[in-house]
N, C-alpha and C positions, 0 to 999 in steps of 0.2 A: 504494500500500500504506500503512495506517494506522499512525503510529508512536507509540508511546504517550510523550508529554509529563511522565513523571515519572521510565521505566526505562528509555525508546528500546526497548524491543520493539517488532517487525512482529507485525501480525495471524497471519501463518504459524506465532509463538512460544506465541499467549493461549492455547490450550486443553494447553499441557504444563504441567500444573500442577508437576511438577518441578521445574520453573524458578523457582518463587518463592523459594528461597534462593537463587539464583545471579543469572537474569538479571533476575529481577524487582526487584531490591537497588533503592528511591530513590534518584536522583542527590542529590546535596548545593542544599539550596534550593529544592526542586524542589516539595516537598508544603506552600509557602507560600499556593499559589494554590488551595488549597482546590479544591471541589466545587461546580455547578449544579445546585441542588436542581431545576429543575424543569425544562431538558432532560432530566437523567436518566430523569425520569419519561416525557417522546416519546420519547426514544432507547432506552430499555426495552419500551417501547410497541411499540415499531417492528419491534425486534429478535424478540416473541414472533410479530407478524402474520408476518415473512417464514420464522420457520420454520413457521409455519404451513401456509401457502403453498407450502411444501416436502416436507410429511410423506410423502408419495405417492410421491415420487422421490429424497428423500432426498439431495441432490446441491447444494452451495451454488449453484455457476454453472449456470447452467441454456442448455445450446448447442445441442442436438441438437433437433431441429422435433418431436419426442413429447412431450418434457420441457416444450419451450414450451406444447403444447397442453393437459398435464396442469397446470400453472403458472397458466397465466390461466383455466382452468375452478375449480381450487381457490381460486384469489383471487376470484375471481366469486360463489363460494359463500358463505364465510366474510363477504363485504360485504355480501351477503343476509342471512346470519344475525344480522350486527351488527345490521342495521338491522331486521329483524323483531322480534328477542328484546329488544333494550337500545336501539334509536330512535336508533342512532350510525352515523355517515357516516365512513367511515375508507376513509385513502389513495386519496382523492381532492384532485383541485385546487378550488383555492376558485374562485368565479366572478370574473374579473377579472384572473387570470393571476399572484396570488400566493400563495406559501404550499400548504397542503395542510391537510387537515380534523385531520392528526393533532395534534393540539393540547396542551395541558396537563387540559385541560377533558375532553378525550374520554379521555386516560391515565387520568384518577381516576377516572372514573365506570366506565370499564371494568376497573379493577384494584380498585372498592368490595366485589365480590364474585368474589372469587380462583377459587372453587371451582367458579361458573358458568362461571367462563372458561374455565376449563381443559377444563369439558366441550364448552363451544362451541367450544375449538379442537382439544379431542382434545389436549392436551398434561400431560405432567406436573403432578399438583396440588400435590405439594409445590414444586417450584421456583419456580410462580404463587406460593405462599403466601409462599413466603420472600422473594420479589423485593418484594411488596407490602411485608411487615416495612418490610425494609430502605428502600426507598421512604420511608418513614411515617416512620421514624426519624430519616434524614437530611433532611426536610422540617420537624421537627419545632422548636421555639423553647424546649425543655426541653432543660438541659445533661445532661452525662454526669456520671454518680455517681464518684468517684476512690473512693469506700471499695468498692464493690464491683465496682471497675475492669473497669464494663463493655464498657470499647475489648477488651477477652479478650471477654467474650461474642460482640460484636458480629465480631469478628474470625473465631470459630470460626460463627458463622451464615456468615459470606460464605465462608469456606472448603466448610461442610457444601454450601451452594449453588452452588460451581464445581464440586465434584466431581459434583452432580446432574445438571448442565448437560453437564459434560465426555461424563458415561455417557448419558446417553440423547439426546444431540447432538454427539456427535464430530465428524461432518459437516458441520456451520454452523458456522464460525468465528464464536467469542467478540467481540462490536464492541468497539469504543474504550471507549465510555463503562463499557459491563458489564464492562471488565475493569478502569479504575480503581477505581471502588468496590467488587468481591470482592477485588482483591489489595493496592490501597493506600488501601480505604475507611477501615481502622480506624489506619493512619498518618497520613493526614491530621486524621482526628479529633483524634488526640492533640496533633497539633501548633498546633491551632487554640484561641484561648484563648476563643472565644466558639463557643456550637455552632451547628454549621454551616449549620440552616436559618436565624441569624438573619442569615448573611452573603448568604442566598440575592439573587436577583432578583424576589422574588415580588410583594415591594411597589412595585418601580419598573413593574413591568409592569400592576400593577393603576392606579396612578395613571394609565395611557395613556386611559384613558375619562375623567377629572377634566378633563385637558390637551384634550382637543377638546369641553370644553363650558365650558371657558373660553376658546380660541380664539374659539367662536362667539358664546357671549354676553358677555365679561368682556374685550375686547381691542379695542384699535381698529384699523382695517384703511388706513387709507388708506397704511402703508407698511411693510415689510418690521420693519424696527428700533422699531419702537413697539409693530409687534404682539407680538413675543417678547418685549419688555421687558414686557408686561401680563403676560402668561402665564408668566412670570418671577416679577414679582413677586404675584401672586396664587400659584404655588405655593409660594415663600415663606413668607409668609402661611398657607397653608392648615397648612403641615407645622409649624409653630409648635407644642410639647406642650402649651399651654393651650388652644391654638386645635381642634385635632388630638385632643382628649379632650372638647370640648363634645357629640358623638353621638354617645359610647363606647356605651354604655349600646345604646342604639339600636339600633347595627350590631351588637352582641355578641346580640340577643335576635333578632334575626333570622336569625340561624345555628342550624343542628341541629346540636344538641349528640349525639355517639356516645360511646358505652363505649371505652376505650383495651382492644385485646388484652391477653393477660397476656403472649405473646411480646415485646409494646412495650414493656410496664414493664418486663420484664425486661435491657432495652439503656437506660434511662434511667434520670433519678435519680429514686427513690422518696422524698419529704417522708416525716418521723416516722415511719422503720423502723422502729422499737422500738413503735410501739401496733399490737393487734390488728387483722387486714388487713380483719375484718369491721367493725372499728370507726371507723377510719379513712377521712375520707374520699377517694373513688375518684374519681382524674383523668380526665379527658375529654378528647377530639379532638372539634372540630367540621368539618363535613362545607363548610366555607366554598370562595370560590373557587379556592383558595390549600392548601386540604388541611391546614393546618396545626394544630398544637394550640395552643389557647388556656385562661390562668388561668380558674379559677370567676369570675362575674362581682363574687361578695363578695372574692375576693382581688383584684380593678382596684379596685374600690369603694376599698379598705383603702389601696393601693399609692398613689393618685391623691390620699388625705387627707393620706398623710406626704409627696409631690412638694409638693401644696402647702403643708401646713405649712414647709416647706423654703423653697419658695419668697419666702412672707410672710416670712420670716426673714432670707432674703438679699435683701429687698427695706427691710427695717427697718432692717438695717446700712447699707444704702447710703447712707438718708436719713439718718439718724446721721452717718455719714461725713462729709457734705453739708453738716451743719449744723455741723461742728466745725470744716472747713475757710471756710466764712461768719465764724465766729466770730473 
């Protein structure tokens, strides 16, 4: 039985939403260790396929040999449709006996469009919609606004979205992860001083393709300890901010740039509240591997002239310094 790592609730407790003043209360310490941006996203994933999978019977455990045969006909179905409609391979094993197709890559591209999905799986479209939000927010590298304290916004989204969940799936038990982020998604927020997608994993995971092409070509093999010491320091190296912003530019224009929902602005901080919404310019999420939002590329532009001004700066004093202790 699944216990939840912030309030010690069992899974038998997650769908009494009652409980969020009583047993759902944070232990002391507990909402330090933040959120996974981007399991959330498999384990939400995961969580709409098997109710999916379910609709028919209705029944979390599936015992009885009907249940069974009504289970794997429905799961059969829905991985045909995946793969007809949207060219996706879900909950399968990868070939070679690790892991499973449900990936991060296959969560975004099937939760890009909420409303399809929801028809492909026959399930509520607003809870799809709201799970997406929420997704995209906590992924996101844009902070929370304090003047229009949307940890309340966000809050009452994850609330409106358990009570969706609770009504038209009383039956599936609420998992792990879908229950920290509706009941202690907007406490961890607050308690986190950087927002939460920037603490994510998403960059150490992307760099896992950099690390086997320097393995192969940038490391010498003839022994254990020499090889990781390359691969060491070339990542090193690479992750350097001067180094590490030589094909900013590059990799930012290779990205499709998407319109930010108005539900997403409205959980994040809006730049220059006070000018006209027509007039101002409108933020953007790009559709990258990572799902996450990124600056206009004139805001890096601007950002990377005063890093380095800064930089020559602190590199002026140094020599300065250098020269006075010579002297």
């Amino acid at each position: 039985m699944q216990t939840c790592p912030i309030c010690h609730a069992t899974s038998k407790h997650f769908n009494n939403l009652s409980n969020k003043q009583t047993l759902f209360i944070p232990e002391p310490n507990s909402l330090q260790y933040g959120l996974s941006p981007l399991h959330a996203w498999i384990r939400i994933f995961e969580c709409v396929l098997h109710i999916a999978y379910r609709t028919n019977i209705k029944v979390w455990q599936v015992r009885s040999e009907e249940h069974k045969a009504l289970f794997a006909q429905r799961k059969k179905e829905i991985q045909s449709i995946f793969w007809e409609k949207l060219g996706l391979i879900v909950d399968k094993p990868k070939p070679g006996g690790f892991g499973s197709t449900n990936d991060g890559n296959t969560a975004r591209r099937a939760f890009a469009n909420p409303n399809r999905l929801a028809e492909l799986l026959e399930l509520d479209c607003s809870l799809l919609c709201n799970l997406k939000t929420i997704l995209v927010a906590l992924s996101c590298h844009l902070p929370i606004d304090p003047v229009y304290d949307p940890v309340i916004r966000f809050d009452k989204l994850c609330t409106s979205t358990a009570k969706i969940y609770v009504d038209q799936y009383s039956w599936f038990p609420m998992p792990l992860t879908l229950h920290k982020i509706l009941m202690h998604g907007a406490d961890i927020i607050s308690m986190s001083i950087l927002p939460v997608g920037m603490l994510g994993e998403e960059g150490s995971e992307a760099r896992n393709k950099n690390y086997k092409n320097y393995r192969q070509f940038h490391s010498r093999k003839h022994n254990r300890e020499a090889n990781l010491s390359d691969i060491f320091n070339r990542a090193m190296d690479t992750s350097d901010p001067i180094i590490s912003t030589v094909s900013l530019h590059s990799r930012l224009n290779k990205r499709k740039v998407l319109q930010m929902s108005p539900e997403l602005r409205d959980l994040l901080a809006i730049p220059d509240a006070n000018v006209d919404t027509e007039m101002a310019p409108k933020p953007t999420v790009t559709s990258s591997s990572n799902a996450e939002m990124e600056m206009e590329i004139d805001d890096i532009s601007g950002i990377l002239e005063i890093f380095q001004q800064r930089l020559d700066a602190e590199v002026l004093s140094d020599n300065n310094s250098a020269e006075e202790l010579e002297n």
